[in-house]
C-alpha positions as CSV (number, residue, x, y, z in Angstrom):
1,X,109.8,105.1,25.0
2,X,112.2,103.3,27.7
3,X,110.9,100.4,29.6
4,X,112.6,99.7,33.3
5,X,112.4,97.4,36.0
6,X,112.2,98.6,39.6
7,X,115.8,97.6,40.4
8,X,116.8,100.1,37.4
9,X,114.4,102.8,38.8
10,X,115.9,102.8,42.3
11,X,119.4,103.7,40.9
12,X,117.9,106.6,38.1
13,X,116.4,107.5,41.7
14,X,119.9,107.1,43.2
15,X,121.5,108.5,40.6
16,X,119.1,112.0,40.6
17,X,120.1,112.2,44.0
18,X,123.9,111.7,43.8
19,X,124.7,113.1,40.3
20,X,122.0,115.9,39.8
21,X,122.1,117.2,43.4
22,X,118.0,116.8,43.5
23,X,116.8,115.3,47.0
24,X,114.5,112.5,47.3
25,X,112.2,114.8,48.9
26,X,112.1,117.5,46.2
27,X,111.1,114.0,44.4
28,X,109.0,112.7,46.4
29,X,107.1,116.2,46.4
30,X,107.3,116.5,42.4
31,X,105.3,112.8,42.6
32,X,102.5,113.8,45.0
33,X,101.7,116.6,43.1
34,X,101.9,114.8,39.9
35,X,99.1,112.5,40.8
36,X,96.7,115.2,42.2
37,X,97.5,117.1,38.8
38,X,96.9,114.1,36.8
39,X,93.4,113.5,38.6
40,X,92.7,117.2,37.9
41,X,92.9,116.4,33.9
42,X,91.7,113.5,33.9
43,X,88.5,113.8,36.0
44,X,88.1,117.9,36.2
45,X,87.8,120.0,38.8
46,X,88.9,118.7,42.4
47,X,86.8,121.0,44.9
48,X,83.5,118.9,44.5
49,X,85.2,115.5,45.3
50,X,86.5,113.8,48.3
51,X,88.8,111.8,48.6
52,X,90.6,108.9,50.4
53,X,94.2,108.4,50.2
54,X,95.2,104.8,51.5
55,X,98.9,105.1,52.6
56,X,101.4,102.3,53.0
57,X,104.5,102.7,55.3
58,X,107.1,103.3,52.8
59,X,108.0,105.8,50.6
60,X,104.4,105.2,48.1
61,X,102.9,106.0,51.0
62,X,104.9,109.2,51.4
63,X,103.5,110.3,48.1
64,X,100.4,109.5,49.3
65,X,101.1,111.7,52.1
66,X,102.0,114.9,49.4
67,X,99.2,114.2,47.0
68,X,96.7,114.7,50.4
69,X,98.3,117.7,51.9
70,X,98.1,119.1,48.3
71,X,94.5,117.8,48.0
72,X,93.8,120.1,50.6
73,X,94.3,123.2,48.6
74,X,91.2,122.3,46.6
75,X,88.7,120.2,49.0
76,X,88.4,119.6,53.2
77,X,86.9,116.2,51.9
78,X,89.8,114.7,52.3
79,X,90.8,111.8,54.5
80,X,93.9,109.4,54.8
81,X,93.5,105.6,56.1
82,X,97.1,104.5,57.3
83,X,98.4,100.8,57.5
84,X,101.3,101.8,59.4
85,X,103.5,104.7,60.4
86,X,106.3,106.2,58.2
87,X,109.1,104.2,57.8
88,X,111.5,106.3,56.0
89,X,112.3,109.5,56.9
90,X,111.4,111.6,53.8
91,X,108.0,109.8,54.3
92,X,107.5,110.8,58.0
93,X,108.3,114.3,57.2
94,X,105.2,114.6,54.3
95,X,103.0,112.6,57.3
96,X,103.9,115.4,59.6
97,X,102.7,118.3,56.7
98,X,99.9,116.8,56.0
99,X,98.8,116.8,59.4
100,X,100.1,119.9,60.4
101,X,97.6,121.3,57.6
102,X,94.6,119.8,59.2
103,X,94.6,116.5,57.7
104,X,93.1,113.5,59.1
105,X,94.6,110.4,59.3
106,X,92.4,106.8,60.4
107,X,94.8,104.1,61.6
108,X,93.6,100.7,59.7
109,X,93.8,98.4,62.3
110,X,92.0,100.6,64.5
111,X,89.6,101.6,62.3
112,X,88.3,97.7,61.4
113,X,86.9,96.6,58.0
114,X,83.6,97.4,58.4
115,X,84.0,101.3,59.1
116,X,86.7,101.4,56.5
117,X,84.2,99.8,54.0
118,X,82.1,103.0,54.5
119,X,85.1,105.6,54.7
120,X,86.1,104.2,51.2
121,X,82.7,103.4,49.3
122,X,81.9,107.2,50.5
123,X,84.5,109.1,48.3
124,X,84.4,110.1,44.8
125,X,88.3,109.4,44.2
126,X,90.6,106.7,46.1
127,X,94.2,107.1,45.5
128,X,96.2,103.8,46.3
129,X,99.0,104.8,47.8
130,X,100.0,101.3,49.7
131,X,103.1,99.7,47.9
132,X,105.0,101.1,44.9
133,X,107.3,99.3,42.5
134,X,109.3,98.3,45.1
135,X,107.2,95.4,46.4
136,X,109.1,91.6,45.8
137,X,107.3,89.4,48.0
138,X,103.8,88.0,47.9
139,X,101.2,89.4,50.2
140,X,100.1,87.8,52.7
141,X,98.7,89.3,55.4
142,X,95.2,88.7,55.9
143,X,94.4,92.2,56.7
144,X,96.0,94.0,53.9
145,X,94.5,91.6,51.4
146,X,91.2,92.4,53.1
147,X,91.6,96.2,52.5
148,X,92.9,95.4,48.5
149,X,89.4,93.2,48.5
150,X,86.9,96.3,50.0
151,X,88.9,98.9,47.8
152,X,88.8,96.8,44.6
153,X,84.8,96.7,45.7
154,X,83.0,99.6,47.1
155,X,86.0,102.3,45.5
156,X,84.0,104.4,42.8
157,X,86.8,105.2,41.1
158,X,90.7,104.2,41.7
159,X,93.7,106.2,41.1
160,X,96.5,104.2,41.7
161,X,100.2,105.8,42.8
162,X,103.3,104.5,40.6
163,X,101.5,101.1,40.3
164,X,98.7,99.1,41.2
165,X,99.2,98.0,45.0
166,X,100.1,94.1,44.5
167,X,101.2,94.2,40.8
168,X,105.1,93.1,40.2
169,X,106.7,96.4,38.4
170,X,109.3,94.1,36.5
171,X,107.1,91.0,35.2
172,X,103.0,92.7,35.5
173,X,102.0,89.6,37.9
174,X,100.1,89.4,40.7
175,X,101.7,89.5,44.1
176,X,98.9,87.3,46.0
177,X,96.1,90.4,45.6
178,X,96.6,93.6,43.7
179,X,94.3,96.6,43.2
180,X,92.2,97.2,40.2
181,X,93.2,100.7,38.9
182,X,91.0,103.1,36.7
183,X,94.1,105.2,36.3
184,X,97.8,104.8,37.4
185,X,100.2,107.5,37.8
186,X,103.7,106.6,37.0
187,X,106.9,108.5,37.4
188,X,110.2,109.4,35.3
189,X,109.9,106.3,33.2
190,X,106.9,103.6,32.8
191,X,107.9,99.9,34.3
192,X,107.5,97.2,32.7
193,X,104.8,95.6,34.6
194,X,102.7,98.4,33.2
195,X,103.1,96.6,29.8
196,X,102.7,92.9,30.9
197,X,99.6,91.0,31.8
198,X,97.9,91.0,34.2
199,X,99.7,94.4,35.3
200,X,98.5,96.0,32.3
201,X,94.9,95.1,32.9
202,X,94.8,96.4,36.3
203,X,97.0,100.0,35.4
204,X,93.7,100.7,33.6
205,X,94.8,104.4,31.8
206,X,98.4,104.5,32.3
207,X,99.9,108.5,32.7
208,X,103.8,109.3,32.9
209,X,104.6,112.1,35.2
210,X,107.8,113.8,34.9
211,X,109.3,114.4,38.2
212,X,113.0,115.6,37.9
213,X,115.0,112.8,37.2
214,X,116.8,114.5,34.0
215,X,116.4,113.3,30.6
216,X,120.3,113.1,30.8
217,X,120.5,110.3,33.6
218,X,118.0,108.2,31.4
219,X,119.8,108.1,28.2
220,X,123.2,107.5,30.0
221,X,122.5,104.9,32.3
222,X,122.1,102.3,29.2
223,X,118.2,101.1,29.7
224,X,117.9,98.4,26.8
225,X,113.9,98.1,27.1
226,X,111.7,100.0,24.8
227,X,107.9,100.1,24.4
228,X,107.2,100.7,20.4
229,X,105.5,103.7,19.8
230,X,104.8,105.7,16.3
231,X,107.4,108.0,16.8
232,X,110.4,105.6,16.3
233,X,108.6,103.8,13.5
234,X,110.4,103.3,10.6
235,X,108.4,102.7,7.5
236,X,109.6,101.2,4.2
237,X,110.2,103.9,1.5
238,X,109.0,103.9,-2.1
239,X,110.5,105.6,-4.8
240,X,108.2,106.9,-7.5
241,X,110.9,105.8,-10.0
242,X,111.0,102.2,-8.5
243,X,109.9,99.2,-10.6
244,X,109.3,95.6,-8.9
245,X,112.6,94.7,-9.5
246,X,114.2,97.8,-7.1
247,X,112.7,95.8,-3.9
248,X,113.7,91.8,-3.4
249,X,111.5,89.0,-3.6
250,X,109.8,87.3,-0.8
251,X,109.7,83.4,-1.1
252,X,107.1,81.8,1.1
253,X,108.0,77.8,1.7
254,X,105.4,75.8,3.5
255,X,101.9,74.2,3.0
256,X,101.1,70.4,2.8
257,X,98.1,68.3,2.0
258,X,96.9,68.9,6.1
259,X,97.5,72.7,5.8
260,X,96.6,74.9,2.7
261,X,95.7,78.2,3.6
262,X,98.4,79.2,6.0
263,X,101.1,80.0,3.2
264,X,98.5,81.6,1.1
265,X,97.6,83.8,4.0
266,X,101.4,85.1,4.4
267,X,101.9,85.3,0.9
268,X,98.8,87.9,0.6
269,X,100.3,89.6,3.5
270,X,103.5,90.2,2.0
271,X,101.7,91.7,-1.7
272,X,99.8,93.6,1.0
273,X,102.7,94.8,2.8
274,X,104.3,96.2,-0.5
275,X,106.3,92.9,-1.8
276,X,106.8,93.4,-5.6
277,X,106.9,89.7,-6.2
278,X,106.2,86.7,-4.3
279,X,107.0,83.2,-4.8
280,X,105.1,80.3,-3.1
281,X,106.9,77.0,-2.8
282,X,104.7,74.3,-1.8
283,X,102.2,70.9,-2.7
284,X,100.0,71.0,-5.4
285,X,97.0,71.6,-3.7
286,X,98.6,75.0,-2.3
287,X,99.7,76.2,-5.5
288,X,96.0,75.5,-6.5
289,X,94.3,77.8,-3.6
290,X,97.6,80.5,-4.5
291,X,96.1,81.2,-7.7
292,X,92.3,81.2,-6.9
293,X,92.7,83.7,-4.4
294,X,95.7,85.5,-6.3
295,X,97.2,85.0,-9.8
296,X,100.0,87.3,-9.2
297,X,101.1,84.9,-6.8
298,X,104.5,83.0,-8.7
299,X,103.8,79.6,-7.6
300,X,106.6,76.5,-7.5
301,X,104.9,73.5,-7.4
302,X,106.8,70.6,-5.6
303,X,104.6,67.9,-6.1
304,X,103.1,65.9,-3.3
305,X,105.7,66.6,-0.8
306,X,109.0,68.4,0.3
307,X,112.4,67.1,-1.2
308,X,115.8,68.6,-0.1
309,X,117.1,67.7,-3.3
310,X,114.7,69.7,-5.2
311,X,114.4,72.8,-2.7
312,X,118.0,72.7,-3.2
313,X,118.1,73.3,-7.1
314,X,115.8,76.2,-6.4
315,X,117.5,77.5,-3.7
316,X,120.3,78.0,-6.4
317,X,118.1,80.0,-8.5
318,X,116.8,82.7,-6.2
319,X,118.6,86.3,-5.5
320,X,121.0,86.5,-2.6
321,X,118.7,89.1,-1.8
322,X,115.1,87.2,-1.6
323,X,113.4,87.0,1.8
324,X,112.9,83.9,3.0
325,X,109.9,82.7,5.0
326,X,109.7,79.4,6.0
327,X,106.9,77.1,8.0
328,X,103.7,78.1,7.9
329,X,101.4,74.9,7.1
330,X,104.2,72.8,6.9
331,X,103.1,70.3,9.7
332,X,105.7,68.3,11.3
333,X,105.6,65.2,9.2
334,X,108.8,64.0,7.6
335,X,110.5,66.2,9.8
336,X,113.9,64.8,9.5
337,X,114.1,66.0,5.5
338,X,112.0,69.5,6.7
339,X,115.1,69.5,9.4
340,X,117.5,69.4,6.4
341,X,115.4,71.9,4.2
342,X,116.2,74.1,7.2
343,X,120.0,73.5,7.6
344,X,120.3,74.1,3.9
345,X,118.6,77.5,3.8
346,X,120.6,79.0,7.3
347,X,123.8,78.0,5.3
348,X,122.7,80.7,2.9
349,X,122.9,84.4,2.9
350,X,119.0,85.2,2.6
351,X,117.3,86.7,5.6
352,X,114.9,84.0,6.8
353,X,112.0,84.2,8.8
354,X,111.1,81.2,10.8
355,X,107.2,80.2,11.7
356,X,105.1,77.3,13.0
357,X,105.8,74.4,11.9
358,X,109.4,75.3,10.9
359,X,109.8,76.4,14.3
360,X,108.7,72.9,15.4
361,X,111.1,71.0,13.4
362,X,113.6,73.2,14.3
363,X,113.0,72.5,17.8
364,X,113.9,68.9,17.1
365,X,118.0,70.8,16.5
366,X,118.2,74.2,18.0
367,X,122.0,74.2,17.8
368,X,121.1,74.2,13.4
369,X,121.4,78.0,14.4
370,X,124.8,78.0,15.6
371,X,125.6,76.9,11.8
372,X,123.7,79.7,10.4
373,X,125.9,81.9,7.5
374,X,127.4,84.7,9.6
375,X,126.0,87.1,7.1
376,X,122.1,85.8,7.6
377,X,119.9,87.6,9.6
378,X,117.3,85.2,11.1
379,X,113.6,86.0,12.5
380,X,112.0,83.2,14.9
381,X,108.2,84.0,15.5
382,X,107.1,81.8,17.9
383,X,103.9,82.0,20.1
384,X,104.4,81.1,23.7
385,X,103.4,77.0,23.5
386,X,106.5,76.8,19.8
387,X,109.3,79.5,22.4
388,X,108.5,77.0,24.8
389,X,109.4,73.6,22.3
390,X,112.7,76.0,21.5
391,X,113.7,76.5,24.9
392,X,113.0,73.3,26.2
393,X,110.7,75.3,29.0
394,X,107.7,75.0,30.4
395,X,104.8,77.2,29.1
396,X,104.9,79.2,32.4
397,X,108.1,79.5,32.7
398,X,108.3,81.4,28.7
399,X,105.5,83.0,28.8
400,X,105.9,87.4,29.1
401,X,109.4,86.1,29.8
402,X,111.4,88.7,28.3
403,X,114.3,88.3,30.0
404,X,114.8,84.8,28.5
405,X,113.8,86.1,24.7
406,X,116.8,88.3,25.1
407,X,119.3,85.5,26.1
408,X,117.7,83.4,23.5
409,X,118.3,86.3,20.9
410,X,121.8,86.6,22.2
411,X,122.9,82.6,22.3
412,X,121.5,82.0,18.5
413,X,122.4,85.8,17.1
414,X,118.7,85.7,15.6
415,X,115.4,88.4,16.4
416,X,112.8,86.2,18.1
417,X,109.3,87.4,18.2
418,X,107.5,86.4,21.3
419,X,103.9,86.7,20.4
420,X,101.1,87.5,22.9
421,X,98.7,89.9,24.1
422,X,102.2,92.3,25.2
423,X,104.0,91.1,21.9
424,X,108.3,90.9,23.1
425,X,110.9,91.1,20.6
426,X,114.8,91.1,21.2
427,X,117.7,90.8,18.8
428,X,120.1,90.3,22.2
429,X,120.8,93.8,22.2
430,X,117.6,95.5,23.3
431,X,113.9,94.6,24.6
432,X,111.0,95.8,22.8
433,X,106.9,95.9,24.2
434,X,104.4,95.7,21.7
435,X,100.8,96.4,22.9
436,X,98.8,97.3,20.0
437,X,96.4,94.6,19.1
438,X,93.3,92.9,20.6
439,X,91.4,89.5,21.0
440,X,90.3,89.9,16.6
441,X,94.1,88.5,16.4
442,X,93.4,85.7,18.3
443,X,92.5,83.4,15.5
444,X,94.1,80.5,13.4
445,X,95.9,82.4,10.5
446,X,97.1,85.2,12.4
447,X,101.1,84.2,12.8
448,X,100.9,83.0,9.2
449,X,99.6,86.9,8.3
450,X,102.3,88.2,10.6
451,X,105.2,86.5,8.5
452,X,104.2,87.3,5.5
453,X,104.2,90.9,7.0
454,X,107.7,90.9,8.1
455,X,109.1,89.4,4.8
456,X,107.2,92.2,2.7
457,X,108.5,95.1,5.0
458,X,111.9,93.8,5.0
459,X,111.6,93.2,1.1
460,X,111.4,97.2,0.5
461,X,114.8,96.9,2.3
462,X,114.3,98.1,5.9
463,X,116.7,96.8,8.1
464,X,115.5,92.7,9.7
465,X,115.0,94.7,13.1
466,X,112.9,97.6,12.6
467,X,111.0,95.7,9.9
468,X,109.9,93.6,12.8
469,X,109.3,96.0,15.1
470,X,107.2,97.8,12.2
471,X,105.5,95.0,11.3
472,X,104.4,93.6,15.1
473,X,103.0,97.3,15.7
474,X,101.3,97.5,12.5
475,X,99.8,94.3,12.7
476,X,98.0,95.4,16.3
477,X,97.0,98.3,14.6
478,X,94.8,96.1,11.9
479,X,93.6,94.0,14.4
480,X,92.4,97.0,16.3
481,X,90.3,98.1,13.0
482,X,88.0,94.9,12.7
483,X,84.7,96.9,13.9
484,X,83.7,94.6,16.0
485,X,86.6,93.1,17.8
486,X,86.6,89.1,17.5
487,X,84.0,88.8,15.0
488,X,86.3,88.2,12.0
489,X,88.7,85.7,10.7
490,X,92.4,86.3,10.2
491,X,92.0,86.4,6.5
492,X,90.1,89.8,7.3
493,X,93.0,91.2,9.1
494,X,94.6,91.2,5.6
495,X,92.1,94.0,4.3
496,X,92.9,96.3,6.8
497,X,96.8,96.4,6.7
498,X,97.3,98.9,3.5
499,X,95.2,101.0,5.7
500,X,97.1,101.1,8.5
501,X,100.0,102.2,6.8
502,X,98.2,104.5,4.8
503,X,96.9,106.4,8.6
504,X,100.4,106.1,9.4
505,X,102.1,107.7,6.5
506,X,99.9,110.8,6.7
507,X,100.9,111.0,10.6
508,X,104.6,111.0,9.9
């Protein structure tokens, strides 16, 4: 499912219009409607509710407008409070129908806060119709903000119009206030503020209307943002015939003395995600929890600590094909050799996946990537605080910035992971939204189980891409099955990944 900002909506819009001969108020028409019909499934039968549609001046206000005068084919209980006449034509002429059916219309400044406090905390159904996706500046008159703050409290239930008044339609943030939505009702294409925090918080249920704009102008005008959904899911196929030596080897390098579990924990991912075989390189002590918790585990013991030397004679002894996965528990100690561990393994064809600690070192010589064989494929997985050590950036400044994971994708020619609640993933050719996944994720362990993921999906030879998108989506999805969301470690999560894929194969 496509993604867009509002700068790309405006020219499908304009596009429609121009192209496809449809006018922006057969459009505008097609969204009023929508909303009342989307209120009608979603809450039931409209004559026993009122209603109060609060209109903005522009064209969200316009379908405000629609969605009232349409209302009125169900209910009289319906009322309109206005923060300013029409400006756009196509909107004046839906504020002229809907009063030429008998609607009424309460002017907000006229009205005052106190009697539009009762107006609004009277009605089953508000529809928030102030600002669309089009709003770029911060709101700040005191007045508006005050009508947001009595809606958000006395509204029994809020259906918001395209997006929540006050929420940014290309980043989800806050735009001084915004309105708390039970349901929004977007059109053509979601945004991606929908997907983005806080913007998806306040969307509450998110519905897509269609309203014209023809599936043709969509797939031509080159949108390169996707939200990941089961039905673009590629999953890893297994042969009946196949033996452990038809899928490639996953080769886990990281631990130390300070960190144990974290390579253990992406090494039982990867046996969990369908790796045949699964090679941990790593300190003594590692190689000591490996076996307790599995014996199939193939464990290379290193000694006390890492040695390019000696990560180099067994670099020469693994299959052009293995997976490499490289960083979790490593800590940063040493971090010159580590550096070198790195440079040695990009100048080698094995797809590598990059993770903690490995992204930290890396951080020390980000331009290692530039050096990287041109055949490699290379997955960064970084949470916001490690993107942030990559990109030299501050925290705010990377974090839900998908934008700058795409021209980091692009400069290094590698798939970066941004992990959060709204996962982002880019190769530097498309955008992709994650949102499966909940707070039981939030734990220590949780990348380390991610990576481990990745290398076992692209192990049964998916291709680096859609094994990560797989993987991300899949990963939500176990986090989602902890019964009681939070109360669980990440070494749970691992228990509930086989299961997940076993839903989603008998889906397909």
């Amino acid at each position: 499912m496509f993604a867009i900002t509002s700068k790309e909506m405006k020219e499908l819009e304009k596009r429609t219009i121009t192209d496809f001969d449809i006018s922006e108020e057969i459009l505008m028409e097609r969204a009023g409607i929508s909303v009342v019909q989307a209120i009608w499934n979603e809450y039931g039968e409209l004559p026993s509710k009122s209603f109060v549609i609060v209109c903005g001046s522009g064209n969200n206000g316009g379908d405000g407008y629609v969605a009232a005068r349409d209302l009125l084919n169900y209910t009289e209980a319906v009322r309109v409070i206005s923060v300013g006449y029409p400006t756009t034509e196509v909107a004046r002429k839906n504020y002229e129908r809907y009063l030429k059916h008998g609607g009424i219309v309460y002017n907000y400044s006229e009205l005052g806060l106190e009697e539009a406090s009762k107006i609004i905390s009277e009605a089953d159904i508000v529809i928030d119709a102030l600002f669309g996706t089009g709003l770029n500046r911060e709101i700040s008159d005191e007045e508006l903000t005050k009508l947001i703050e009595i809606m958000n409290l006395y509204s029994r239930c809020i259906v918001s119009v395209d997006i929540p008044s006050g929420v940014c339609a290309d980043d989800g943030k806050i735009m001084g206030c915004a309105i708390q939505a039970d349901l929004t009702v977007t059109f053509g294409l979601p945004k991606v503020g929908h997907f983005l925090f806080p913007g998806r918080e306040l969307c509450g249920k998110l519905k897509i209307a269609k309203i014209g704009i023809p599936s043709l102008n969509m797939l031509t005008y080159g949108i390169n943002k996707e939200l990941i959904t089961t039905e673009k899911l590629r999953l890893p196929s297994r042969p009946r015939w196949s033996n452990k030596g038809t899928y490639s080897q996953v080769v886990i390098i990281g631990g130390s003395n300070k960190y144990i579990g974290a390579p253990v924990l992406s090494s039982l991912a990867a046996l969990r995600s369908g790796a045949s075989m699964v090679k941990v390189v790593s300190v003594s002590k590692v190689c000591e929890c490996a076996m307790n918790h599995d014996p199939s585990l193939i464990c290379v013991n290193i000694g006390e600590d890492f040695n390019v030397e000696r990560l180099e004679d067994f670099i020469s002894t693994v299959n052009k094909d293995a997976i490499f996965v490289v960083g979790p528990g490593w800590d940063t100690q040493k971090s010159e050799e580590k550096l070198n561990i790195i440079r040695k393994l990009l100048l080698v064809p094995n797809t590598m996946i990059i993770d903690a600690d490995g992204l930290n070192v890396l951080s020390q010589n980000i331009d290692l990537l530039k050096e990287k064989n041109p055949s490699k494929s290379v997955i960064l997985t970084p949470h916001p605080g490690e993107f942030s050590r990559l990109t030299k950036k501050t925290l705010e400044d990377v974090k839900q910035n998908y934008e700058l994971v795409y021209e980091f994708s692009e400069k290094y020619g590698v798939i970066t992971v941004l992990k959060d609640a709204t996962s982002i993933i880019s190769d530097g050719k498309k955008i992709y939204f994650n949102i499966t996944g909940n707070t039981s994720l939030s734990k220590a362990g949780s990348g380390d189980i991610l990576s481990g993921l990745l290398a076992g999906l692209i192990s049964q030879h998916l291709e680096p891409i859609e094994a990560v998108k797989a993987g991300v989506y899949v990963f939500g999805l176990a986090g989602e099955m902890v019964p009681v969301e939070g109360m669980n470690s990440a070494f749970n999560i691992l228990n509930y990944i086989p299961d997940v894929f076993k839903t989603l194969r008998e889906n397909e």
